[in-house]
N, CA, C, O and CB atoms as a CASP TS submission, in Angstrom:
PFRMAT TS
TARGET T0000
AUTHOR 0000-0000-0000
METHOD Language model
MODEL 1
PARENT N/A
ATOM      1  N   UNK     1      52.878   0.645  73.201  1.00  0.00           N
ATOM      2  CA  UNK     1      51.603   0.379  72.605  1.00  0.00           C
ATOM      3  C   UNK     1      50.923  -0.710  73.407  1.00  0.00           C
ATOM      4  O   UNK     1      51.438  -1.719  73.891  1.00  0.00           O
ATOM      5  CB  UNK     1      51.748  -0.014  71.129  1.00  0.00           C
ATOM      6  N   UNK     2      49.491  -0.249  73.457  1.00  0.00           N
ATOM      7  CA  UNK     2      48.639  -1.378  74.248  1.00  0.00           C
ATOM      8  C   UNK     2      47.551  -1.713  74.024  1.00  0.00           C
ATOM      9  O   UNK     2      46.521  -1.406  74.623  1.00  0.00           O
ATOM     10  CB  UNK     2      48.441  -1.226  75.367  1.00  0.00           C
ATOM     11  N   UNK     3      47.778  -2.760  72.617  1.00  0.00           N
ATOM     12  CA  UNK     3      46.350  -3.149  72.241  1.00  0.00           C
ATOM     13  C   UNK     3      45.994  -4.544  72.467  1.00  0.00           C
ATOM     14  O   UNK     3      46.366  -5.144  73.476  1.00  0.00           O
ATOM     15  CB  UNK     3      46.088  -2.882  70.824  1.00  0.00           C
ATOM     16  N   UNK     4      44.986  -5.299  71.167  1.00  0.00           N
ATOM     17  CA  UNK     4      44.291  -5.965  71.647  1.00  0.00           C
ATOM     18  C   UNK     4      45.266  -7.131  71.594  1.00  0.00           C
ATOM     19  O   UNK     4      46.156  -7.106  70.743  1.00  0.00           O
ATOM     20  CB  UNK     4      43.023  -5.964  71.099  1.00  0.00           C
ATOM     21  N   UNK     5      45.144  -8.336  72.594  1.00  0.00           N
ATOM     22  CA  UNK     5      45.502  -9.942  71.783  1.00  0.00           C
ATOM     23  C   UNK     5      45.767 -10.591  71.028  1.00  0.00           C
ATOM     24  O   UNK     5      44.650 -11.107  71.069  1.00  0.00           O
ATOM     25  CB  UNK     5      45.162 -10.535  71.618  1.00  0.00           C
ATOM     26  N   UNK     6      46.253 -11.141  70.263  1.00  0.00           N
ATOM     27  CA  UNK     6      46.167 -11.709  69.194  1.00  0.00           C
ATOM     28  C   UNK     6      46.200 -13.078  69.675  1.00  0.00           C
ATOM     29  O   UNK     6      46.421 -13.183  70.881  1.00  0.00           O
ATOM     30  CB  UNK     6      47.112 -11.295  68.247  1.00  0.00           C
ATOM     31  N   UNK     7      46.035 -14.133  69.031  1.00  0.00           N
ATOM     32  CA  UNK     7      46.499 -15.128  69.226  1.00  0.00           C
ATOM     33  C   UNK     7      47.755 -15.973  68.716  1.00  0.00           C
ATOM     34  O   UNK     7      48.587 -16.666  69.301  1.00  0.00           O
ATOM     35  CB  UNK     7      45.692 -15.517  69.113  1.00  0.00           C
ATOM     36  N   UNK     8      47.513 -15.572  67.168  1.00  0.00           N
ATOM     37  CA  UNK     8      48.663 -16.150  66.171  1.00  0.00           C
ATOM     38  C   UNK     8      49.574 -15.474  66.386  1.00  0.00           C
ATOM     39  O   UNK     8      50.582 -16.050  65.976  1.00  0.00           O
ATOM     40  CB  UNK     8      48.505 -16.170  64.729  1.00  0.00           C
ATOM     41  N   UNK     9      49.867 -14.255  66.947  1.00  0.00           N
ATOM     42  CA  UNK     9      50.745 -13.326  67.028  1.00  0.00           C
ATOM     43  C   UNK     9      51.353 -13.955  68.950  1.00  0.00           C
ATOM     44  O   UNK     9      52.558 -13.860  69.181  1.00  0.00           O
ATOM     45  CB  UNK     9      49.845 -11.503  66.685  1.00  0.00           C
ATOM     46  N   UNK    10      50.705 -14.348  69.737  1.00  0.00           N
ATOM     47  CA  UNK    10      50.891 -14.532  71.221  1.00  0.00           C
ATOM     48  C   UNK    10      51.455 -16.130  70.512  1.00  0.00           C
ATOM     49  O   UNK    10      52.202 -16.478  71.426  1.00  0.00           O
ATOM     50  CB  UNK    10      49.234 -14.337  72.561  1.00  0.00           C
ATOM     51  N   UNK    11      51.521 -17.049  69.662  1.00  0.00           N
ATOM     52  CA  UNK    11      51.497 -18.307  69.022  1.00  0.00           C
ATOM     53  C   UNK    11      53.277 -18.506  68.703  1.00  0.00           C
ATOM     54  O   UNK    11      54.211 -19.248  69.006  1.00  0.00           O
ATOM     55  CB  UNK    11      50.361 -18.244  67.525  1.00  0.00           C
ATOM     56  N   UNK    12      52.953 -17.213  67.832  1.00  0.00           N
ATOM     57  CA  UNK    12      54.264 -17.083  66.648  1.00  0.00           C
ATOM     58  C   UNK    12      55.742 -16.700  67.610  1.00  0.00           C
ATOM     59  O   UNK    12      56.837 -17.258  67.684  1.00  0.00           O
ATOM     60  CB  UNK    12      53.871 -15.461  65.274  1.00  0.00           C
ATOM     61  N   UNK    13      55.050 -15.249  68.397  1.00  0.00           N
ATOM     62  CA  UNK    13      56.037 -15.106  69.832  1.00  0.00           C
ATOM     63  C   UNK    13      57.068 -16.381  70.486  1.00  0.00           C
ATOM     64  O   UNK    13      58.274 -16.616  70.567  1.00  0.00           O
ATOM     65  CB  UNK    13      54.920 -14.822  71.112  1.00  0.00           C
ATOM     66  N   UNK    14      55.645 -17.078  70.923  1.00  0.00           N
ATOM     67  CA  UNK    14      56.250 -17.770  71.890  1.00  0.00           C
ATOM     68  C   UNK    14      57.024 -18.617  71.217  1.00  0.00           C
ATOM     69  O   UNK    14      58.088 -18.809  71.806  1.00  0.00           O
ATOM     70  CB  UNK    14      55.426 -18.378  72.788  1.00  0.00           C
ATOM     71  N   UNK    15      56.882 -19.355  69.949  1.00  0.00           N
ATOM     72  CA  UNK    15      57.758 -20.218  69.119  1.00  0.00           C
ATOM     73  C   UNK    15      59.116 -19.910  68.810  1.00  0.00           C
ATOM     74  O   UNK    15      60.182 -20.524  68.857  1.00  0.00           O
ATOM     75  CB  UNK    15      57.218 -20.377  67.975  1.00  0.00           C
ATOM     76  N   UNK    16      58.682 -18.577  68.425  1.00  0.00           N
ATOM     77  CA  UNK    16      60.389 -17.639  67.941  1.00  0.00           C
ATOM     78  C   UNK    16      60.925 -17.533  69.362  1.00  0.00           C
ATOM     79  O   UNK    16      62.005 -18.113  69.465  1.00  0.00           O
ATOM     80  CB  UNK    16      60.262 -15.598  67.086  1.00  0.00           C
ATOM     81  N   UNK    17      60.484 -16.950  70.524  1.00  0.00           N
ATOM     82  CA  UNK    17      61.492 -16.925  71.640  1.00  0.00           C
ATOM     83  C   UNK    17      62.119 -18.464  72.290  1.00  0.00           C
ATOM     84  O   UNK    17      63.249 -18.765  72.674  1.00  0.00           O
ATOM     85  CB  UNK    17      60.716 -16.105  72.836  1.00  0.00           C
ATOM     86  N   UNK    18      60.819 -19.264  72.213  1.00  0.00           N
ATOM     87  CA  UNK    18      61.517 -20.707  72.425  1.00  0.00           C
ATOM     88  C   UNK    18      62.941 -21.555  71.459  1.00  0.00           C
ATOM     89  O   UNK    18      63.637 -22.452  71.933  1.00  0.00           O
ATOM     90  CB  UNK    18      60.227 -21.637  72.216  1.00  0.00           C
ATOM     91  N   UNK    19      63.066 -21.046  70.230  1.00  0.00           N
ATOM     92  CA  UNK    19      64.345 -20.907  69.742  1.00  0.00           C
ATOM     93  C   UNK    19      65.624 -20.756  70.051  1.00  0.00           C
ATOM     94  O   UNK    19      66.666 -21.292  69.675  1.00  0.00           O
ATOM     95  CB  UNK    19      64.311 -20.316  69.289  1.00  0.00           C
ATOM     96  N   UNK    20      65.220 -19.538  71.157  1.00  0.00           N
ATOM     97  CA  UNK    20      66.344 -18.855  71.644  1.00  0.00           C
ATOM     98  C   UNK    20      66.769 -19.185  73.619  1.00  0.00           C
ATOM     99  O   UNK    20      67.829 -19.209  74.244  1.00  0.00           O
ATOM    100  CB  UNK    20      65.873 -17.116  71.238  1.00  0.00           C
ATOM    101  N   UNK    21      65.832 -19.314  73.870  1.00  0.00           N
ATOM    102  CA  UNK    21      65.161 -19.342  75.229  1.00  0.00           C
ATOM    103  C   UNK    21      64.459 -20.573  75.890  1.00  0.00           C
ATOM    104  O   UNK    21      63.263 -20.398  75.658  1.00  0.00           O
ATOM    105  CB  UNK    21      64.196 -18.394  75.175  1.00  0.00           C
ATOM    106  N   UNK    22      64.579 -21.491  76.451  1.00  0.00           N
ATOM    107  CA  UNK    22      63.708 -22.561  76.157  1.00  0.00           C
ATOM    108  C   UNK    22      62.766 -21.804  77.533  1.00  0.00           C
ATOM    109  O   UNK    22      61.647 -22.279  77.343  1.00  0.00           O
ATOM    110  CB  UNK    22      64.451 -24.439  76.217  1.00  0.00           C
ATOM    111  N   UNK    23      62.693 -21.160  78.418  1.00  0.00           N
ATOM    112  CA  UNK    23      62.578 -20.897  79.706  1.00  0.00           C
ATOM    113  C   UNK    23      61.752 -19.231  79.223  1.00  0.00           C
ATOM    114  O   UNK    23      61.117 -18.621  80.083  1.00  0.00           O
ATOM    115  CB  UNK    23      64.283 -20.996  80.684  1.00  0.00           C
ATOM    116  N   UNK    24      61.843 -18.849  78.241  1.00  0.00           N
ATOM    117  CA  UNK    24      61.382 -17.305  77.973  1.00  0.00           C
ATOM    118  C   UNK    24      59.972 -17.688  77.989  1.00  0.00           C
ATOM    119  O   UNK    24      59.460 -18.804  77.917  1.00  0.00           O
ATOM    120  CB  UNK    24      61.927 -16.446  76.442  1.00  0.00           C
ATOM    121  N   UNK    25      59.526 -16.687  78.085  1.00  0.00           N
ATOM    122  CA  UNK    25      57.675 -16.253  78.361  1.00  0.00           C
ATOM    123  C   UNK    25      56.837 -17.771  78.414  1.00  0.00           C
ATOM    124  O   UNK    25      56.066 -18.380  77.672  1.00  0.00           O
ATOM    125  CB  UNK    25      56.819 -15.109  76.640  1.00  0.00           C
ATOM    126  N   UNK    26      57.550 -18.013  79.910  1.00  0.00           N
ATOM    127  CA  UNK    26      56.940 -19.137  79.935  1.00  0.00           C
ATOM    128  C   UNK    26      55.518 -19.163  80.998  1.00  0.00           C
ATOM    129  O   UNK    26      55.176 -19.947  81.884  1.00  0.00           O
ATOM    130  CB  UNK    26      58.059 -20.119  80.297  1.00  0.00           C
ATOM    131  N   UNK    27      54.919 -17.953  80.456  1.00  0.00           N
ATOM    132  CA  UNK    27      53.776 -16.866  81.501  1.00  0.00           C
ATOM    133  C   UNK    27      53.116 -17.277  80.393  1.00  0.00           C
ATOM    134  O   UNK    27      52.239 -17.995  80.874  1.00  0.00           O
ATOM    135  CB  UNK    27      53.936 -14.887  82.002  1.00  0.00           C
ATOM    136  N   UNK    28      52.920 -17.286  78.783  1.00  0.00           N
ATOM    137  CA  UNK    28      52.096 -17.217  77.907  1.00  0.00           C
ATOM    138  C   UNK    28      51.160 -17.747  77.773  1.00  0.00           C
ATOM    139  O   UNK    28      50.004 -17.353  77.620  1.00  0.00           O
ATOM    140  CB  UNK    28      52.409 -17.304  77.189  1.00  0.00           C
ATOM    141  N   UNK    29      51.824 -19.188  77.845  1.00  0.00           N
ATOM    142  CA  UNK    29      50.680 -20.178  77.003  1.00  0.00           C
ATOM    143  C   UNK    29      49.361 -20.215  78.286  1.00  0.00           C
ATOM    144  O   UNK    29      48.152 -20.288  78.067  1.00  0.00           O
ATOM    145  CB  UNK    29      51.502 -22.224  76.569  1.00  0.00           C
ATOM    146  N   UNK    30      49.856 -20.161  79.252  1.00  0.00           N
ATOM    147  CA  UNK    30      48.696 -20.010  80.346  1.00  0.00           C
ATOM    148  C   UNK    30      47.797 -18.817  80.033  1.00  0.00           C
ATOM    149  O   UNK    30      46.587 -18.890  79.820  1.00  0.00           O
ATOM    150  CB  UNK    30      49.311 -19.785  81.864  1.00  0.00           C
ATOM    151  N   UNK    31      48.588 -17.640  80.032  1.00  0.00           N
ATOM    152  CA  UNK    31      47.773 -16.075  79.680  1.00  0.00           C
ATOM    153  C   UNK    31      46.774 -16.185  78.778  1.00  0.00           C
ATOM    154  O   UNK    31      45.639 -15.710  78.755  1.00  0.00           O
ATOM    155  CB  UNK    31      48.695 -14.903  79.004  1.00  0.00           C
ATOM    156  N   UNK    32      47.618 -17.177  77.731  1.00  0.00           N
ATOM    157  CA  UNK    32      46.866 -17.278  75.900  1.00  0.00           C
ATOM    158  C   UNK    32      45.443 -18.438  75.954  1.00  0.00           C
ATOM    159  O   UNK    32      44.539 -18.542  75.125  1.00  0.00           O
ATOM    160  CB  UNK    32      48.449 -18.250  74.406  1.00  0.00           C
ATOM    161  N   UNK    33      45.618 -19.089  77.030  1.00  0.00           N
ATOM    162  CA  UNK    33      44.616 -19.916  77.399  1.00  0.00           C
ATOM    163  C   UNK    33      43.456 -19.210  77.960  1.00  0.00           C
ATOM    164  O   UNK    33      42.362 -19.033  77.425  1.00  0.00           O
ATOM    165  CB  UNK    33      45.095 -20.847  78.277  1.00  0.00           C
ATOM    166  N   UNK    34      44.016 -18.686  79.567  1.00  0.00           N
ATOM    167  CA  UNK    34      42.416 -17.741  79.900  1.00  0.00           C
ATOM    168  C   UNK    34      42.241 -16.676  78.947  1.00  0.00           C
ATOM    169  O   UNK    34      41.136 -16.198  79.204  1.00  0.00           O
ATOM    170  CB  UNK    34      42.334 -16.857  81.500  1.00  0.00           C
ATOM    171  N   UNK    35      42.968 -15.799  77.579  1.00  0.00           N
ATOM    172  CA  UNK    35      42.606 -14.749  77.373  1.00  0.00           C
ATOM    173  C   UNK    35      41.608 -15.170  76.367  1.00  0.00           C
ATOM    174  O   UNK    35      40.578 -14.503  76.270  1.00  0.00           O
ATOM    175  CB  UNK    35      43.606 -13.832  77.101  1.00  0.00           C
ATOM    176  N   UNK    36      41.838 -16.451  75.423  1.00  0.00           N
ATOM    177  CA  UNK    36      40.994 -17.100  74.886  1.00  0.00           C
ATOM    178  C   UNK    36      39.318 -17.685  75.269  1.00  0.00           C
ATOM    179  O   UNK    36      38.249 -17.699  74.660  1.00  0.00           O
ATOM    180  CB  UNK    36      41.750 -17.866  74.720  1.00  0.00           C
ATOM    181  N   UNK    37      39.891 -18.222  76.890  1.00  0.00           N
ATOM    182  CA  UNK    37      38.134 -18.823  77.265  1.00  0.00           C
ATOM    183  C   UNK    37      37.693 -17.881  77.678  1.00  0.00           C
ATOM    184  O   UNK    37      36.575 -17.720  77.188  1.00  0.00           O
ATOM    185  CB  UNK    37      37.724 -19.999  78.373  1.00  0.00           C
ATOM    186  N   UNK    38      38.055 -16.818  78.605  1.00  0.00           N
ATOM    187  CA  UNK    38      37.591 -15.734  78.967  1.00  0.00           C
ATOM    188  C   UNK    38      36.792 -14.563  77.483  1.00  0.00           C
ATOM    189  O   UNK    38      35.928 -13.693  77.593  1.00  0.00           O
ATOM    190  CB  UNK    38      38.943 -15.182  79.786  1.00  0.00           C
ATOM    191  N   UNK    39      37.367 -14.938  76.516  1.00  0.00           N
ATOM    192  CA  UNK    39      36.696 -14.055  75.047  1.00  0.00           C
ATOM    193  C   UNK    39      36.011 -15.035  74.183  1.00  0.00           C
ATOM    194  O   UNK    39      35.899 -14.977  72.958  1.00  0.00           O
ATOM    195  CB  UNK    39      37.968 -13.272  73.945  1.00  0.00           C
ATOM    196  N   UNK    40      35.480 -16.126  75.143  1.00  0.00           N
ATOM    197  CA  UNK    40      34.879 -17.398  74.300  1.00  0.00           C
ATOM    198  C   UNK    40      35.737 -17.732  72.762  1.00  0.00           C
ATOM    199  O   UNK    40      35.149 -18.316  71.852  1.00  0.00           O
ATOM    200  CB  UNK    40      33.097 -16.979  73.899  1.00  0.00           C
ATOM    201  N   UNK    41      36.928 -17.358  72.652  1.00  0.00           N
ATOM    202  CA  UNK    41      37.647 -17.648  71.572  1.00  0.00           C
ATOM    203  C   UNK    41      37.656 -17.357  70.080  1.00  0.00           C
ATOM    204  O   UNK    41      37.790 -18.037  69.063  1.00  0.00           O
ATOM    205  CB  UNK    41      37.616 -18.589  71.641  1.00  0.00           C
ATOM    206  N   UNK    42      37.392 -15.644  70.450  1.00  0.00           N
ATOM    207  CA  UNK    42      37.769 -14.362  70.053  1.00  0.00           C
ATOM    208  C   UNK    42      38.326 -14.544  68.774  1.00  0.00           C
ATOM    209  O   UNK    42      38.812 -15.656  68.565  1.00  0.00           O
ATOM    210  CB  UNK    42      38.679 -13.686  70.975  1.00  0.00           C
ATOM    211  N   UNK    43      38.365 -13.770  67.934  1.00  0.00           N
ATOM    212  CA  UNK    43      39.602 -13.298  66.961  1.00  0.00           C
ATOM    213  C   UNK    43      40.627 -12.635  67.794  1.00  0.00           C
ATOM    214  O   UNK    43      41.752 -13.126  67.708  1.00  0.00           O
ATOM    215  CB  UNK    43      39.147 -12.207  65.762  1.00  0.00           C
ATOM    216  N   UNK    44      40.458 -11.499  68.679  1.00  0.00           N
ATOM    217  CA  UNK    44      40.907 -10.522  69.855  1.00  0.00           C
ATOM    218  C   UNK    44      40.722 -10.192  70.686  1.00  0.00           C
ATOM    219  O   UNK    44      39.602  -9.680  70.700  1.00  0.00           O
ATOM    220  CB  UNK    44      41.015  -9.801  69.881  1.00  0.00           C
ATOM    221  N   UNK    45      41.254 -10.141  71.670  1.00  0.00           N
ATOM    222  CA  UNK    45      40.638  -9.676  73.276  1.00  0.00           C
ATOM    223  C   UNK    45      41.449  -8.474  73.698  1.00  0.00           C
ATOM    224  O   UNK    45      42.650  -8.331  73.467  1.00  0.00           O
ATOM    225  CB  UNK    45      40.861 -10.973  74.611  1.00  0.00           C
ATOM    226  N   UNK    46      40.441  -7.378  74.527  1.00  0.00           N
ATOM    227  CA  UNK    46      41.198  -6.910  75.114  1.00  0.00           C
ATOM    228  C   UNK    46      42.247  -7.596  76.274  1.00  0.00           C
ATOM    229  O   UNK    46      41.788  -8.296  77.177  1.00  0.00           O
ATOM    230  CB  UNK    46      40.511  -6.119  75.410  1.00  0.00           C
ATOM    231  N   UNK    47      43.685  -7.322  76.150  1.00  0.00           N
ATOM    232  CA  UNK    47      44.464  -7.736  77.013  1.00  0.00           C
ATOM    233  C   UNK    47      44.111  -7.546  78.783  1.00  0.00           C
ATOM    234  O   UNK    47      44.479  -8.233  79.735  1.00  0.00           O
ATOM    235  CB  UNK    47      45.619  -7.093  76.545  1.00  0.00           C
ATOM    236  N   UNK    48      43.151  -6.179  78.713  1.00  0.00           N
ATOM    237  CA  UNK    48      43.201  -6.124  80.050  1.00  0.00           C
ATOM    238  C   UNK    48      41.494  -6.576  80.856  1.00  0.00           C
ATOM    239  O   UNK    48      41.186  -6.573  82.048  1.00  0.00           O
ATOM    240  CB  UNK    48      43.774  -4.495  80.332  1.00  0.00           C
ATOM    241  N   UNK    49      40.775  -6.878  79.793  1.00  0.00           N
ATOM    242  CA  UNK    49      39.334  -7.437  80.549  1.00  0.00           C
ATOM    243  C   UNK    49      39.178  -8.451  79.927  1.00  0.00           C
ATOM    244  O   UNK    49      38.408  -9.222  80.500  1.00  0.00           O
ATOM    245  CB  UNK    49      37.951  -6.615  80.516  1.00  0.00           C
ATOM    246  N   UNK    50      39.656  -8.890  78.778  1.00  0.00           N
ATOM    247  CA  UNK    50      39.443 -10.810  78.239  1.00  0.00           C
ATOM    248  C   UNK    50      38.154  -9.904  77.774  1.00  0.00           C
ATOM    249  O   UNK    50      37.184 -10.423  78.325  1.00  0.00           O
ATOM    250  CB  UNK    50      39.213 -12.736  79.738  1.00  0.00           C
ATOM    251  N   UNK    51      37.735  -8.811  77.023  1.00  0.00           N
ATOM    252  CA  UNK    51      36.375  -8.601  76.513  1.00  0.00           C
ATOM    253  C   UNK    51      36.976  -9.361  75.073  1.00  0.00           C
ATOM    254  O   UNK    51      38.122  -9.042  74.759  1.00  0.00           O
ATOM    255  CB  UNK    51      35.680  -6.750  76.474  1.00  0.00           C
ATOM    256  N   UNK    52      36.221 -10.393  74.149  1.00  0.00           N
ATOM    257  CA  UNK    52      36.186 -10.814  73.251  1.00  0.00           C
ATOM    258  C   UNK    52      35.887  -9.647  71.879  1.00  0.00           C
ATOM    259  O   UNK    52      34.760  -9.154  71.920  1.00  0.00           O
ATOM    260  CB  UNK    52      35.382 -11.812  73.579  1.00  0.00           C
ATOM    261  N   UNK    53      36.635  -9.258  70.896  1.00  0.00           N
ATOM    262  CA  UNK    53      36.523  -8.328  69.996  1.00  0.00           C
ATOM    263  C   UNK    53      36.614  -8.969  68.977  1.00  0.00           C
ATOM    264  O   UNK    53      36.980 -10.143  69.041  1.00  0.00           O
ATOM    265  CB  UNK    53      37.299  -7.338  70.043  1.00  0.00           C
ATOM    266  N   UNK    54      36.294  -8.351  67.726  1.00  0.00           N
ATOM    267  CA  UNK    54      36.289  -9.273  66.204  1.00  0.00           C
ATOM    268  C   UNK    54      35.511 -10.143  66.234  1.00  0.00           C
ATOM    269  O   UNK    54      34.689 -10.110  67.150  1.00  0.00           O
ATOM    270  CB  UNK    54      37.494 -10.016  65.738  1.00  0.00           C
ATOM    271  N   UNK    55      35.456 -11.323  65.200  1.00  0.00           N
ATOM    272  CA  UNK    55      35.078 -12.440  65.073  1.00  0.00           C
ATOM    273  C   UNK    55      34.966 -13.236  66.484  1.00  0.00           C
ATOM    274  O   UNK    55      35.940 -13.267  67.236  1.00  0.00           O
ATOM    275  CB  UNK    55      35.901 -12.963  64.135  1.00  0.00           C
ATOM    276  N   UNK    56      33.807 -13.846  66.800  1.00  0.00           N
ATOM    277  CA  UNK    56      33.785 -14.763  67.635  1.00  0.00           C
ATOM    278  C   UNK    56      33.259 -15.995  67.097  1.00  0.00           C
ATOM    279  O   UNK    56      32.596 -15.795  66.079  1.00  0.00           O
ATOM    280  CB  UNK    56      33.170 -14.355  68.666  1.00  0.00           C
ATOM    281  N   UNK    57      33.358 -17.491  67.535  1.00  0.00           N
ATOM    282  CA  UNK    57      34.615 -17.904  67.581  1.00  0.00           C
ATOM    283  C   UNK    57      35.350 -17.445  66.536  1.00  0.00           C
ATOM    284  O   UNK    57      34.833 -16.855  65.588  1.00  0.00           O
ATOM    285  CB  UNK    57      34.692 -19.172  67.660  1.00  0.00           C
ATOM    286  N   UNK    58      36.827 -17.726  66.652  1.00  0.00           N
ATOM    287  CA  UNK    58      37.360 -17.518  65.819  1.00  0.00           C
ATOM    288  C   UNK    58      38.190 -18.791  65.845  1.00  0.00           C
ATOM    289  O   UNK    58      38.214 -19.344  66.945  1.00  0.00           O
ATOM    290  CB  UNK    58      37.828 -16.302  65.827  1.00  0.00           C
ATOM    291  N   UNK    59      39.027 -19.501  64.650  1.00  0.00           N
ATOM    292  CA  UNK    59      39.703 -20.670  64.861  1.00  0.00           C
ATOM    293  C   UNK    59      41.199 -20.168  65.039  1.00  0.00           C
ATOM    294  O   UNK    59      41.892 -21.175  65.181  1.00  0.00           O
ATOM    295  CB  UNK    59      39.462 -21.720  63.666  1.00  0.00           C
ATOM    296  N   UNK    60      41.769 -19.330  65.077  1.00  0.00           N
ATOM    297  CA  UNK    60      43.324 -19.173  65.527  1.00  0.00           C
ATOM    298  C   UNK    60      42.859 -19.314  66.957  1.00  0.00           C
ATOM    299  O   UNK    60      43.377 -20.292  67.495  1.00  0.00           O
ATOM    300  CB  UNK    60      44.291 -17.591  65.094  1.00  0.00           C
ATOM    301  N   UNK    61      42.125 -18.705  67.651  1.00  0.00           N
ATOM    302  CA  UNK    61      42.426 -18.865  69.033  1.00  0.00           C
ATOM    303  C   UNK    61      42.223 -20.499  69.644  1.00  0.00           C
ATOM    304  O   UNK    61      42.472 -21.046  70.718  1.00  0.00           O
ATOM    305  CB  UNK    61      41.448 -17.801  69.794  1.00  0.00           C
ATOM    306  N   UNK    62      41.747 -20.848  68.589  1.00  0.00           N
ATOM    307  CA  UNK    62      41.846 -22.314  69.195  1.00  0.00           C
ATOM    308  C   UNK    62      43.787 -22.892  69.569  1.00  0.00           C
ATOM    309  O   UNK    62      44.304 -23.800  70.220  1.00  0.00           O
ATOM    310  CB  UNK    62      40.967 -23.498  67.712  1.00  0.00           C
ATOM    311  N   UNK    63      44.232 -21.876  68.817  1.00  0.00           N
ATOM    312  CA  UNK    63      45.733 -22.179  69.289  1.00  0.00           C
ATOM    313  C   UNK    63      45.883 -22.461  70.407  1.00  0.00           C
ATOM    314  O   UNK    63      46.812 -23.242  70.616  1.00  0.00           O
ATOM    315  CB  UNK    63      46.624 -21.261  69.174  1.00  0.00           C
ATOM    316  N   UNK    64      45.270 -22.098  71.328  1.00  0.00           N
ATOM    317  CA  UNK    64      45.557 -22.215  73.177  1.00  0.00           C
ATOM    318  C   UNK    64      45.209 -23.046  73.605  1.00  0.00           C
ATOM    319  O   UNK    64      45.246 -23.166  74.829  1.00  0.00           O
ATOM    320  CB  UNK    64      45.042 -21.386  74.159  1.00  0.00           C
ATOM    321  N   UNK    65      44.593 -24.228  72.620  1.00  0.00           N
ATOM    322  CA  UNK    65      44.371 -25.308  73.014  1.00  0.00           C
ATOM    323  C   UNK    65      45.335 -26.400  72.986  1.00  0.00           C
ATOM    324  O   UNK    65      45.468 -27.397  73.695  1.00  0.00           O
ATOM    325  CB  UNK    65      43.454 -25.550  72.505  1.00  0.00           C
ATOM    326  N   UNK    66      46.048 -25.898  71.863  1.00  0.00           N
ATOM    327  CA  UNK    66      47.624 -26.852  71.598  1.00  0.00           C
ATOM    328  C   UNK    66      48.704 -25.673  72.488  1.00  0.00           C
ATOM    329  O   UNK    66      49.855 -25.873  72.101  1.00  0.00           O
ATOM    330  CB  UNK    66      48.250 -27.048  69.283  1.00  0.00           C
ATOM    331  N   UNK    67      48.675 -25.012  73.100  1.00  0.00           N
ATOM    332  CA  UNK    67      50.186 -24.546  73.741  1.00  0.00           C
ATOM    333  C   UNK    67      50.014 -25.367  75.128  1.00  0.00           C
ATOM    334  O   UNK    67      49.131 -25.213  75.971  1.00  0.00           O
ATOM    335  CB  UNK    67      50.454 -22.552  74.033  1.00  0.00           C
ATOM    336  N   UNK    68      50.899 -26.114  75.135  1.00  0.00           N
ATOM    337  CA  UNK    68      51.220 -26.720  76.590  1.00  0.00           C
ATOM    338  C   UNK    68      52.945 -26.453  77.198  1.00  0.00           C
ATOM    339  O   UNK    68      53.717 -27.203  77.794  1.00  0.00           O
ATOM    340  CB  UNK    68      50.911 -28.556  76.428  1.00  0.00           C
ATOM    341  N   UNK    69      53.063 -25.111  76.747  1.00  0.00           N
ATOM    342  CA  UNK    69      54.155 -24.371  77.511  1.00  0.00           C
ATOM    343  C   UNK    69      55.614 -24.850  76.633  1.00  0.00           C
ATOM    344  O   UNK    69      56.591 -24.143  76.884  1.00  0.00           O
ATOM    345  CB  UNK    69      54.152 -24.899  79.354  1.00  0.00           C
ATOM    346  N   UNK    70      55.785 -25.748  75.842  1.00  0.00           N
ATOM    347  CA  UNK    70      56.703 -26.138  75.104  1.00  0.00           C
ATOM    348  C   UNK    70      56.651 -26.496  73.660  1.00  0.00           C
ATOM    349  O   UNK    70      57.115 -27.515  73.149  1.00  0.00           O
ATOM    350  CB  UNK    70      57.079 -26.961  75.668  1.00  0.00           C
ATOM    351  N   UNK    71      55.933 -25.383  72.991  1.00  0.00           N
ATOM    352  CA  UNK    71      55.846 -25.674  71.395  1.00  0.00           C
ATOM    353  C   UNK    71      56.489 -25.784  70.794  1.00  0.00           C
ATOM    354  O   UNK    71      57.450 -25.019  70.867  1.00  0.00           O
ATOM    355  CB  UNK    71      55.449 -25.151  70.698  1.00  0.00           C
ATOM    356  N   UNK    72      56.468 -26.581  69.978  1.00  0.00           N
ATOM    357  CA  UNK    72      57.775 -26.775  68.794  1.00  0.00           C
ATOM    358  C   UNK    72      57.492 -26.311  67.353  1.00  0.00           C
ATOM    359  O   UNK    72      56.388 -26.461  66.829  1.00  0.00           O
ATOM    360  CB  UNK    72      58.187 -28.430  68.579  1.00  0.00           C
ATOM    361  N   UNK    73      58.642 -25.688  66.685  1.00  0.00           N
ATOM    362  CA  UNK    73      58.579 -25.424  65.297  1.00  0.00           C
ATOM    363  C   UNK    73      59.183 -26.375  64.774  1.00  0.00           C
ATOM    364  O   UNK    73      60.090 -27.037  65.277  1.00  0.00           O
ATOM    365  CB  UNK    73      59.064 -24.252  64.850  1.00  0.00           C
ATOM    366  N   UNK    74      58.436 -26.546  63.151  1.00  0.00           N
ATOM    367  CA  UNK    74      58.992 -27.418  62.239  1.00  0.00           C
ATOM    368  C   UNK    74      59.501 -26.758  61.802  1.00  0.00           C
ATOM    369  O   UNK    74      59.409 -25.543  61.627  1.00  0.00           O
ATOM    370  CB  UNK    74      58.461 -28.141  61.485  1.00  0.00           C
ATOM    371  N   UNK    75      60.648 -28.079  61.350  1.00  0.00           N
ATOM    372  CA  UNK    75      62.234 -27.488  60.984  1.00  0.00           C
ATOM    373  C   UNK    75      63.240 -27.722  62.095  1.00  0.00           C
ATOM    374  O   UNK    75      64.405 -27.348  61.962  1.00  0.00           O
ATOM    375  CB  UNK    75      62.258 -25.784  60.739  1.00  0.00           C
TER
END
């Protein structure tokens, strides 16, 4: 399947694999950054042109403003 972006979903990913992985999809938070400014900060983007879909702005994508490649979960 190959749809759109998410953010909270590209957010939630990277948290749960950093659990396991400290070194896993450590491609994201960069990706989740341009896919965000590139969709002026979208609800959704297409993955493959950064076209901004849904809601624009939207405030989850402001998530890519806090990923600096090592997020932490509470708890």
């Amino acid at each position: 399947w190959r749809g759109s972006s998410w953010m909270q979903m590209n957010y939630l990913t990277l948290v749960g694999a950093q659990r396991f992985d400290g070194t896993a999809l450590s491609w994201l938070p960069d990706a989740a950054r341009r896919g965000a400014l590139a969709s002026q900060f979208a609800e959704h983007w297409n993955p493959d042109t950064g076209e901004g879909l849904g809601a624009i702005p939207q405030t989850w994508s402001a998530l890519a403003v806090a990923l600096d490649g090592e997020p932490t979960a509470a708890g």
